[in-house]
Residue, then its C-alpha position, 0 to 999 in steps of 0.5 A: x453521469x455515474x459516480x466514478x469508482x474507487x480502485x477496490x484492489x488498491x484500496x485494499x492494498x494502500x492507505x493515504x496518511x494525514x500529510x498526504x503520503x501512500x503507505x503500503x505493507x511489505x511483500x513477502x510475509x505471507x508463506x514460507x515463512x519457516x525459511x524466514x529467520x525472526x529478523x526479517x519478519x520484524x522487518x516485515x511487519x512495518x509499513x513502508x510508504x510508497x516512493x514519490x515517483x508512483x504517489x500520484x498514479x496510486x491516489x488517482x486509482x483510490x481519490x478518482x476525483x483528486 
């Protein structure tokens, strides 16, 4: 039987933290980032954590196994 396979797009895109929550990074700092007043892209910057009703289905694609 093979090793199942980490998700590698989801892997790129969250990190599972110490006390088991998701965190990702917030959309949309990427381009056009001129329209964007300096606020928002401090705002930008801060990771944010993932809501509790997705946690399950993401750990799946990064932890097949758990």
């Amino acid at each position: 039987m093979p090793k199942m396979k980490t998700n590698r797009a989801a892997a790129k895109r969250f990190r599972v933290t110490g006390t088991g929550r998701v965190r990702r990074t917030k959309g949309g700092g990427n381009h056009g980032l001129s329209n964007k007043n300096r606020k928002r892209l401090r705002r930008l910057r801060n990771n944010d954590m993932v809501d509790t009703a997705f946690e399950k289905r993401i750990k799946h694609l990064l932890l097949p196994y758990g």
